[in-house]
C-alpha positions as CSV (number, residue, x, y, z in Angstrom):
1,X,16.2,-8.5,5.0
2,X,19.3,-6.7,4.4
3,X,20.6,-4.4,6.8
4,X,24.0,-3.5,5.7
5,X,23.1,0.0,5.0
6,X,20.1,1.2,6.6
7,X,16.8,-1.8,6.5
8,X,15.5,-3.2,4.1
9,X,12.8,-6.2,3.4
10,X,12.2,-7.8,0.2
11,X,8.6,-7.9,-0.8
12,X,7.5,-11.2,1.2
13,X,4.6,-13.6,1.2
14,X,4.3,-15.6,4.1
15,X,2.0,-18.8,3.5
16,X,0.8,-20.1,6.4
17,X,-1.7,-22.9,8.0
18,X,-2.0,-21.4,11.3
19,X,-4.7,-18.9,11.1
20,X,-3.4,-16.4,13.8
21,X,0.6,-15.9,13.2
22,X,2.4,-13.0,14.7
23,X,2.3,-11.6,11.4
24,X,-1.3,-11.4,10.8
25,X,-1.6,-9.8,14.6
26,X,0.8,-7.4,14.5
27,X,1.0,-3.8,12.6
28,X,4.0,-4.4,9.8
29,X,5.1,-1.4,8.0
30,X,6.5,-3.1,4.9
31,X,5.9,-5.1,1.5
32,X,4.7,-8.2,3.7
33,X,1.4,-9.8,3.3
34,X,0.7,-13.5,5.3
35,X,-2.0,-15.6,3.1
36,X,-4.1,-18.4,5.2
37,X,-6.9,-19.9,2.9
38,X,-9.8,-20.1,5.4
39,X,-12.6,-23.1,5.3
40,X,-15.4,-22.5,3.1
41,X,-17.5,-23.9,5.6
42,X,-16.5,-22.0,8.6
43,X,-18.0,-18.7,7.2
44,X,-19.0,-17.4,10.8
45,X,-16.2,-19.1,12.9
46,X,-13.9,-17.4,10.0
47,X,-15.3,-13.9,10.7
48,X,-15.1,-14.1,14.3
49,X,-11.3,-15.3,13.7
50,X,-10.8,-11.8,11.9
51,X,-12.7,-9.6,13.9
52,X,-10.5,-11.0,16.9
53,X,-7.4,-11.6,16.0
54,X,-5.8,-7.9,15.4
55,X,-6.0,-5.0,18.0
56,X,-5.5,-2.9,14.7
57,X,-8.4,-2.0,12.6
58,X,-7.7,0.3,9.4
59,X,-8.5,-1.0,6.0
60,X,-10.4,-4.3,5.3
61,X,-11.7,-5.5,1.7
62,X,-14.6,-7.8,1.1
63,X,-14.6,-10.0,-1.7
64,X,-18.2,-12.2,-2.4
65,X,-20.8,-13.1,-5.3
66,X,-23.3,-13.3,-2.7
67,X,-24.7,-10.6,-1.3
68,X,-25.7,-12.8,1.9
69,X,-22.1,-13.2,2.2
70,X,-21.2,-9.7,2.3
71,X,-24.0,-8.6,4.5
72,X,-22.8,-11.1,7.2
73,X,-19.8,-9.8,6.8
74,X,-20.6,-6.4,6.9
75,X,-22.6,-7.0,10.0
76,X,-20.0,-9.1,11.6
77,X,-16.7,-7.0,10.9
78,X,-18.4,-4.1,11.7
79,X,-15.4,-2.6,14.1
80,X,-12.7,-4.5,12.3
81,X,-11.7,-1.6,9.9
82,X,-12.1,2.0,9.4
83,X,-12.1,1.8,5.9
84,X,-14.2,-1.2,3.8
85,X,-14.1,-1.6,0.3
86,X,-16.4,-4.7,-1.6
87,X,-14.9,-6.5,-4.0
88,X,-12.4,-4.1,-5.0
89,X,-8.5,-3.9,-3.7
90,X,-8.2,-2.4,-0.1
91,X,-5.1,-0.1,-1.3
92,X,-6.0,2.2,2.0
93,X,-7.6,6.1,1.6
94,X,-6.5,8.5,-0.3
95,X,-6.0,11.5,2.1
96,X,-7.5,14.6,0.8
97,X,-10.2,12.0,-1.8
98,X,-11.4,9.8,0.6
99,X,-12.5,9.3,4.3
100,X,-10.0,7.8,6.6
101,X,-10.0,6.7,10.1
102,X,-9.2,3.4,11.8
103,X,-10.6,2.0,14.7
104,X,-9.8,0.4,18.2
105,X,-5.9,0.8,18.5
106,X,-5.5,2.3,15.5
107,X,-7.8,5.1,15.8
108,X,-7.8,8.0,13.6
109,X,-5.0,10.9,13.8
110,X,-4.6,13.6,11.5
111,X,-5.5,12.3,8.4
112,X,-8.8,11.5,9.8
113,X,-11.1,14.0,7.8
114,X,-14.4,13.5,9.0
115,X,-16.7,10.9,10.8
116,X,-16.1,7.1,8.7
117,X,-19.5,5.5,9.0
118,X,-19.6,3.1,6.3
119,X,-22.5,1.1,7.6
């Protein structure tokens, strides 16, 4: 960061092997993504993880070959975002284009257009 004149952060990637950091918990509003590779063979206890970790819940992406897999995932994330997208980049809604709303603290505000039902 760099605060000499206003703030500013670098764009940041923060590996980690803890799967629930401050920075995966927590709203940031900057160029800062935190990457944990989750166990292959934890698929459920891995979705629990992520529908539990955040009180924040606006835009999620899915990415699977299997269909199973994106069902379950579906099914089990079901309040974890406002906004899903399968297999394509979760760059959030396009105000005006798309539907947008978020869910448990983040709820939906103004730029909330109509009722997100996804599933």
């Amino acid at each position: 960061g760099d605060d000499s004149k206003g703030y500013f952060i670098q764009p940041t990637i923060i590996p980690t092997e803890d799967p629930e950091p401050i920075t995966m918990k927590e709203e940031i509003f900057g160029p800062v993504i935190t990457i944990y590779v989750y166990d292959n063979a934890n698929y459920e206890k891995t979705l629990e993880l992520i529908n539990n970790t955040s009180a924040y819940a606006l835009t999620g992406s899915i990415f699977a070959a299997d269909r199973r897999a994106l069902l379950t995932a579906t099914n089990e994330l079901r309040n974890a975002a406002g906004n899903v997208y399968y297999n394509e980049k979760c760059t959030g809604a396009v105000v005006g284009q798309q539907l947008f709303g978020g869910g448990p603290t983040s709820g939906t505000n103004d730029k909330a257009e109509s009722i997100s039902i996804f599933y």
